[in-house]
ZAMARGU-4260 file (C-alpha; in steps of 0.2 Angstrom, whole numbers, plus 5000, padded with zeros to 4 digits):
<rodrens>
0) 5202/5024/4961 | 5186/5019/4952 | 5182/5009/4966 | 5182/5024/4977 | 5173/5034/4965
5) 5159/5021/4964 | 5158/5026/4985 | 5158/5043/4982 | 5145/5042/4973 | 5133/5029/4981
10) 5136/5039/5001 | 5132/5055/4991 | 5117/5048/4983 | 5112/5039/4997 | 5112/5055/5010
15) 5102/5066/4997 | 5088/5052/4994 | 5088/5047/5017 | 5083/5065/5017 | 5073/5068/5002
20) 5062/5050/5013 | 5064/5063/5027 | 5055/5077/5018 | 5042/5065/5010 | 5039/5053/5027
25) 5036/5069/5038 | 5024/5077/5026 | 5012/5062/5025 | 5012/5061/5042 | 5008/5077/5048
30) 4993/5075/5035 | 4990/5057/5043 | 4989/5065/5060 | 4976/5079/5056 | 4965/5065/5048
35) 4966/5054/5061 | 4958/5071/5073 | 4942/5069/5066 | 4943/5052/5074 | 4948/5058/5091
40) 4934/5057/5103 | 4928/5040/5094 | 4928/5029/5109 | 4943/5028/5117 | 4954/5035/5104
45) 4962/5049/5110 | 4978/5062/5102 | 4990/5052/5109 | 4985/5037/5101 | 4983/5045/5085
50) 5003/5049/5086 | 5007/5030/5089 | 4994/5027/5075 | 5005/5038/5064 | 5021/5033/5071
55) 5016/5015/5066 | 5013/5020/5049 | 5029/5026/5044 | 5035/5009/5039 | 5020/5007/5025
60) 5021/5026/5021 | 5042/5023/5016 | 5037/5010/5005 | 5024/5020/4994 | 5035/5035/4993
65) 5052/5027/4991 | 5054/5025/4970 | 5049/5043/4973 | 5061/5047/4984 | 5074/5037/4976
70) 5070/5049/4958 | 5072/5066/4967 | 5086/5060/4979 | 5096/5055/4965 | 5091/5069/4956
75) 5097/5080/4968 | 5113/5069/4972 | 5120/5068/4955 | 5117/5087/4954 | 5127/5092/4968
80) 5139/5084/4962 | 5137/5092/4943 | 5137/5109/4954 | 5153/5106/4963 | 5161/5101/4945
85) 5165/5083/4952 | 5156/5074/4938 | 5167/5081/4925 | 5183/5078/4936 | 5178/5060/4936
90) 5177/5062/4918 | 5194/5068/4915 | 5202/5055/4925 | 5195/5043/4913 | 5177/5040/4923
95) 5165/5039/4909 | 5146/5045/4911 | 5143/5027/4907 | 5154/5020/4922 | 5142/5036/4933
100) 5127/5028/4928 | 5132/5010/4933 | 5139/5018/4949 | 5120/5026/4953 | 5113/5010/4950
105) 5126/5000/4959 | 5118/5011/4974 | 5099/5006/4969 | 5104/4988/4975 | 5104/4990/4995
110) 5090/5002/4990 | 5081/4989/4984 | 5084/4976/4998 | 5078/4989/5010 | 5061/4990/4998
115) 5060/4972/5000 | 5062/4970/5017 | 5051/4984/5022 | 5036/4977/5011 | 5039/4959/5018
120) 5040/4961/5036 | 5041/4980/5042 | 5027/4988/5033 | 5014/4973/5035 | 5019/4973/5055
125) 5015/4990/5058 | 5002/4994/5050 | 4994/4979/5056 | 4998/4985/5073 | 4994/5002/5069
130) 4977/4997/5063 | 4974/4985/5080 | 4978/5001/5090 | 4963/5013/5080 | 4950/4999/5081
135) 4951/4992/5097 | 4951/5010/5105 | 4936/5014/5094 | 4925/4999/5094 | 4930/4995/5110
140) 4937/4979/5105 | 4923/4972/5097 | 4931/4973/5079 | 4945/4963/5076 | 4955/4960/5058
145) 4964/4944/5051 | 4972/4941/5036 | 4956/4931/5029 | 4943/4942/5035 | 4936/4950/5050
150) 4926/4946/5067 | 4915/4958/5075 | 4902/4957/5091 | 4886/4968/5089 | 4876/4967/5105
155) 4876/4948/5107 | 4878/4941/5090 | 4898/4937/5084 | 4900/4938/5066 | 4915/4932/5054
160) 4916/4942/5037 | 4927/4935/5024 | 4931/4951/5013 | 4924/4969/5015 | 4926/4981/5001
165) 4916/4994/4994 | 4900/4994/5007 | 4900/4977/5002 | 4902/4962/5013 | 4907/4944/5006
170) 4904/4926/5016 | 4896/4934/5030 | 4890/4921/5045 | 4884/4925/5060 | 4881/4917/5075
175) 4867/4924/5087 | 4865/4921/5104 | 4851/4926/5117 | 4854/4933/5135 | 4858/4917/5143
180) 4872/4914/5128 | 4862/4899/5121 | 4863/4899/5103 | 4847/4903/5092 | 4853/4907/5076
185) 4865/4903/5063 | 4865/4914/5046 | 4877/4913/5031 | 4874/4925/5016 | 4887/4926/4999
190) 4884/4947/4999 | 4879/4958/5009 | 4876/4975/5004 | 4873/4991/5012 | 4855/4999/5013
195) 4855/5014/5026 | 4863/5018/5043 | 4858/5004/5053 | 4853/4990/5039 | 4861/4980/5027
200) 4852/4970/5013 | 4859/4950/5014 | 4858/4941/4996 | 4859/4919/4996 | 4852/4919/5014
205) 4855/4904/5023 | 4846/4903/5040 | 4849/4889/5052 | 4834/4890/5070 | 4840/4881/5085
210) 4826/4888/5097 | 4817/4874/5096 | 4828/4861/5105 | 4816/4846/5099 | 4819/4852/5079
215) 4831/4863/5069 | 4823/4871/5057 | 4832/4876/5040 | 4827/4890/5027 | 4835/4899/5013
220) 4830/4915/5007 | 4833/4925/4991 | 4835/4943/5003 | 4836/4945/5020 | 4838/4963/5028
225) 4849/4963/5042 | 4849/4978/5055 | 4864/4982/5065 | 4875/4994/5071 | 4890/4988/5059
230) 4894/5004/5045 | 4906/5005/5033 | 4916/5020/5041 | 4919/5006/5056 | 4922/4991/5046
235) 4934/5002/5036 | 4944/5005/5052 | 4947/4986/5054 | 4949/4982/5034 | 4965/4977/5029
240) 4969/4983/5010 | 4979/4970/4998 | 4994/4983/4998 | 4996/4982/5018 | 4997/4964/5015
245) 5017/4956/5013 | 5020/4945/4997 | 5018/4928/5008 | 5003/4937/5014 | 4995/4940/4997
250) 4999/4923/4989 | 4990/4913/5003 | 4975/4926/5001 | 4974/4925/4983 | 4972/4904/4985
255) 4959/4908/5000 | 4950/4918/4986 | 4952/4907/4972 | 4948/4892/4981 | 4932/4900/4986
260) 4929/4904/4969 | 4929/4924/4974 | 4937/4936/4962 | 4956/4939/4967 | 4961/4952/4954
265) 4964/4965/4967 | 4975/4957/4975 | 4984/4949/4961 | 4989/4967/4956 | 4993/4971/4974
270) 5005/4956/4974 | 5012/4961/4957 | 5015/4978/4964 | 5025/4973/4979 | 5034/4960/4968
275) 5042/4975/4956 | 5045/4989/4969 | 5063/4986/4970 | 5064/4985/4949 | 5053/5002/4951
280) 5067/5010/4963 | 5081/5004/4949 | 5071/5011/4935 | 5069/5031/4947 | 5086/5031/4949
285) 5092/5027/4932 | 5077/5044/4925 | 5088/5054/4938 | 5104/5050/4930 | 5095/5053/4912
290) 5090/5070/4919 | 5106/5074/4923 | 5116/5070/4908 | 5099/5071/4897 | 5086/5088/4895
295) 5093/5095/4912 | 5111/5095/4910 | 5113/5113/4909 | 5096/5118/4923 | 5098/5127/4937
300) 5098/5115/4954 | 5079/5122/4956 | 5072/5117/4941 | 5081/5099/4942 | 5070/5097/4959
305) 5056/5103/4951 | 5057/5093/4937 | 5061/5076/4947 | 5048/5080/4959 | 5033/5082/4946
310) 5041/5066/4938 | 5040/5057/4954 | 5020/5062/4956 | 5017/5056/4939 | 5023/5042/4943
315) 5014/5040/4957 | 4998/5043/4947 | 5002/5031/4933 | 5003/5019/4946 | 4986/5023/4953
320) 4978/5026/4935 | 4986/5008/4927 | 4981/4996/4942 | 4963/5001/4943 | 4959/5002/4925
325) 4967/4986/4922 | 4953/4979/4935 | 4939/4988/4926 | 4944/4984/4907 | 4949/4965/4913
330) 4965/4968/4908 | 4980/4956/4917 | 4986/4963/4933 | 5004/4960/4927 | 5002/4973/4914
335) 4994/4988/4924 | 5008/4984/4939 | 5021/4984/4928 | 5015/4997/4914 | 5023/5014/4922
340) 5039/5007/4926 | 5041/5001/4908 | 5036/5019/4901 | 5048/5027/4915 | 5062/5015/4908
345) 5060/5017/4891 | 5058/5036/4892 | 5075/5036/4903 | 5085/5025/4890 | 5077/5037/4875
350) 5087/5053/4886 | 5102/5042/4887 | 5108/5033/4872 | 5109/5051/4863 | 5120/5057/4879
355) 5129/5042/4886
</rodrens>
């Protein structure tokens, strides 16, 4: 009978949280979409491309709102249930709120495969598609993202960028050619960093002359302003953030980094992130069965959605608060990933052990 009880449970949980995703998912892209208008017109990027774009999306928006999803669909799950009498039913029969709770987090497991899977493969797939989709219809395809950095052709000079971030470009070279494709220059700069429209201020200049065919000629230079048509809002359409990357992804870019002796915290919290999402989806769904059985047991099935749903965005906000400020106060990336997850679990285990 138990067993049975447990699959009640985990198909009723599971339906409520797939359309809670539903809610969430369509929302962000219908705001996705009308950002993405501003961008219509830009080259060849048209509204049809903008819907792939958002379609494309989906993948990576499922992974940021899942613990989220997995709070207020188990929240609203265990309340239908509390509605219709049936968790009391399963308490007379000898089902203990205990046995309920293992029962939602028996559920969290194939949520938390799917977490996994969609931030090692699905999400980091699609958005790379998605974000190939934007910048070749807008630069034409003279802007093209890798995993280590970024090629781009402006007028006759091709130019590799290891990191961009910030109006701030890192291990810049550039090779520049003249009409006839013969190669005159070769520049390398450590940072770059953005002036106005159309220039950009190189630091650590190295400048390597092949006009002369009987002498190259070699110079470094302290600062060298470089004018181009290159701007942040197009390298931002190319970028690829540390959380768009998969874990495989990250760990490779975080040696790159390092090896380069380049500051990889960034992405050392991205990659801690990633790696406790599913723990993150165990921990929402254990505060909804907390909420039921703790400081909402006797709320109407309006305040329970309320309630997870402010929950939900706090936690979304810790998350953004944490990581960041663990970057500015040097503070390990470990901590500020993991720090709301740990609050959310403590605070769920201080409503249950006074109920369960």
């Amino acid at each position: 009978m138990f067993k049975i009880l447990d699959l009640y449970i985990a198909r009723t949980i599971m339906l409520t949280i797939s359309l809670v995703l539903i809610t969430f998912v369509s929302l962000s892209s219908i705001i996705k979409y009308i950002e993405q208008l501003r961008k219509v017109g830009d080259g060849t990027y048209d509204l049809l491309q903008a819907l792939f774009f958002v379609a494309l999306s989906i993948p990576r928006d499922l992974e940021i709102v899942f613990p989220m999803a997995a709070l207020v669909g188990g929240l609203i799950g265990l309340s239908v249930l509390a509605e219709n009498s049936e968790l009391v039913v399963m308490q007379v029969v000898g089902f203990s709120k205990l046995s309920i709770g293992f029962s939602v987090l028996k559920t969290a497991v194939p949520l938390m495969i799917i977490v996994t899977l969609l931030g090692e493969w699905g999400a980091p797939q699609a958005q790379k598609m998605a974000r190939d989709l934007r910048s070749i219809a807008i630069s034409g395809g003279n802007l093209i993202s890798f995993r280590i950095g970024v090629w781009a052709r402006d007028s006759n000079d091709f130019i590799f960028m290891g990191k961009v971030e910030n109006e701030k470009i890192y291990n810049l070279s550039m090779w520049c050619f003249d009409n006839e494709k013969n190669l005159e220059l070769v520049i390398h700069s450590k940072e770059v960093n953005f002036i106005t429209n159309n220039e950009w201020e190189m630091k650590n200049v190295q400048i390597t002359d092949l006009r002369n065919s009987i002498e190259i000629s070699k110079k470094i230079l302290p600062t060298y302003r470089w004018k181009t048509s290159l701007s942040p809002d197009k390298l931002a359409v190319v970028t690829v953030k540390p959380e768009e990357l998969s874990l495989s992804g990250l760990y490779d870019y975080i040696i790159y980094l390092e090896a380069s002796e380049q500051d990889s915290s960034r992405y050392q919290l991205a990659l801690w992130r990633k790696s406790i999402e599913p723990f993150s989806v165990a921990v929402m769904m254990l505060m909804a069965v907390s909420f039921i059985f703790g400081p909402l047991r006797g709320a109407a099935m309006g305040s329970r959605i309320l309630y997870g749903v402010v929950a939900g965005f706090i936690f979304y906000i810790c998350n953004e608060f944490f990581g960041p400020m663990s970057l500015v106060y040097g503070i390990p990336p470990v901590l500020g990933a993991i720090t709301p997850s740990i609050v959310f679990l403590f605070t769920a285990v201080f409503f249950l052990q006074r109920k369960l």
